[in-house]
C-alpha positions in Angstrom: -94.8 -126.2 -215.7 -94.0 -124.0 -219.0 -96.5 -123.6 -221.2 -93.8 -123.0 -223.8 -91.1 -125.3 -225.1 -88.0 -124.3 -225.5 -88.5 -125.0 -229.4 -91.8 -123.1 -229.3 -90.4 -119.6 -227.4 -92.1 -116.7 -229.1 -89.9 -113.5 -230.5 -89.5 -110.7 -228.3 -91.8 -107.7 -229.3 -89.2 -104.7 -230.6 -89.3 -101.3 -231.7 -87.1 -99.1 -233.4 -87.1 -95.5 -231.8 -85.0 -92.8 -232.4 -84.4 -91.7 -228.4 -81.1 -90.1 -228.1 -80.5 -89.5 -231.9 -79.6 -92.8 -232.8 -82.1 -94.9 -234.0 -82.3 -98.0 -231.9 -84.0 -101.1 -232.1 -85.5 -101.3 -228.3 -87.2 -104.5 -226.5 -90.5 -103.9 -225.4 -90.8 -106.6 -223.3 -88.2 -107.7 -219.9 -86.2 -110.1 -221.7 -85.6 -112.0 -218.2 -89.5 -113.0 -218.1 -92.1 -115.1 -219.7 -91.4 -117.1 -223.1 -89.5 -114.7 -224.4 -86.4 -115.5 -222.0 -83.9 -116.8 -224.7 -85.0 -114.9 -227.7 -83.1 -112.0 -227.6 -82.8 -110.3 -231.1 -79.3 -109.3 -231.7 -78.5 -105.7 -231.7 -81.6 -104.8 -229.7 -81.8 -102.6 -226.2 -83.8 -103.1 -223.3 -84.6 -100.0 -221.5 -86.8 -99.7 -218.6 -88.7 -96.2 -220.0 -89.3 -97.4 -222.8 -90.9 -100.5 -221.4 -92.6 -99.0 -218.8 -94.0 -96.8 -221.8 -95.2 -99.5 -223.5 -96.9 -101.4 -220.6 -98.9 -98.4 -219.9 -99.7 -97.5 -224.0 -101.4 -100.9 -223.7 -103.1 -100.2 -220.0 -104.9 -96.9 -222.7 -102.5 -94.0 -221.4 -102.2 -91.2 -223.9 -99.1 -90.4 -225.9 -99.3 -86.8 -224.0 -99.2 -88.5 -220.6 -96.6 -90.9 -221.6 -94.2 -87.8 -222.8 -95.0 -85.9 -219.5 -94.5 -88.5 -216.6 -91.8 -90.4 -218.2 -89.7 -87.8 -220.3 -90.1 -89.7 -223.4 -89.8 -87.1 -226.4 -93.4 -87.4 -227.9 -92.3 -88.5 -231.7 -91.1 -91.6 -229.4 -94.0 -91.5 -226.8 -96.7 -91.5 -230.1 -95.0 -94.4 -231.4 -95.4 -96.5 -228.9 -98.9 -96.0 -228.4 -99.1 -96.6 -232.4 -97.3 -99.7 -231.8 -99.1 -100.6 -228.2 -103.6 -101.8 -228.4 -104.6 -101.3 -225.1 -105.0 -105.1 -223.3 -108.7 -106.2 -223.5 -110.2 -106.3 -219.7 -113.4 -107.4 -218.3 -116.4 -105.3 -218.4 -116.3 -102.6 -216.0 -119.5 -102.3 -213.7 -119.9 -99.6 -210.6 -119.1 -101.0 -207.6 -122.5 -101.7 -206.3 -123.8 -103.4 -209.4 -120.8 -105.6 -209.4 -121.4 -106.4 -205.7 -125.5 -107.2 -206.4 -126.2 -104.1 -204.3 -129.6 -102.0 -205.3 -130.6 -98.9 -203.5 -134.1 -97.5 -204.0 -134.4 -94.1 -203.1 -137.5 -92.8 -201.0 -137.9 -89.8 -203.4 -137.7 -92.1 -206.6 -134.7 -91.1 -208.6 
């Protein structure tokens, strides 16, 4: 069951970026998915790079790491992490402490 009504669909997230030399408003989510399905703004570009980009902005990638593994051009790759908070998780713990382990060294340490 939808948590969304049709009436209630939510905008899709856009950006405009200047990619190719033309500036161009892009979609920065898959505008086949989630509530966003039949909210397509007019005009504006889906483009897997450029979504990809903003997935992993939001997972804490740098700009610099964006520009390298994806070959945004960095003005672009910077604005997308402007535009992109990385996604609040869960508390990270080391594996042991999250398993209950404890390990008491002989030596004391």
């Amino acid at each position: 069951m939808s948590r969304t009504s049709p009436q209630q669909q939510l905008p899709l997230p856009t950006l405009c970026l200047v990619v190719n030399g033309i500036p161009t408003t892009y979609l920065l989510e898959d505008p086949g998915t989630g509530p966003y399905a039949a909210s397509l703004p007019d005009g504006a570009v889906y483009d897997l790079r450029i979504h990809a980009a903003w997935v992993l902005a939001r997972q804490g990638h740098r700009t610099s790491w964006l520009a390298t593994h994806l070959g945004l051009p960095r003005p672009v790759a910077r604005a997308i992490v402007t535009t992109a908070r990385p996604t609040p998780g869960p508390p990270r713990l080391p594996a042991d402490r999250a398993f209950g382990l404890n390990y008491f060294s002989p030596w004391g340490g």
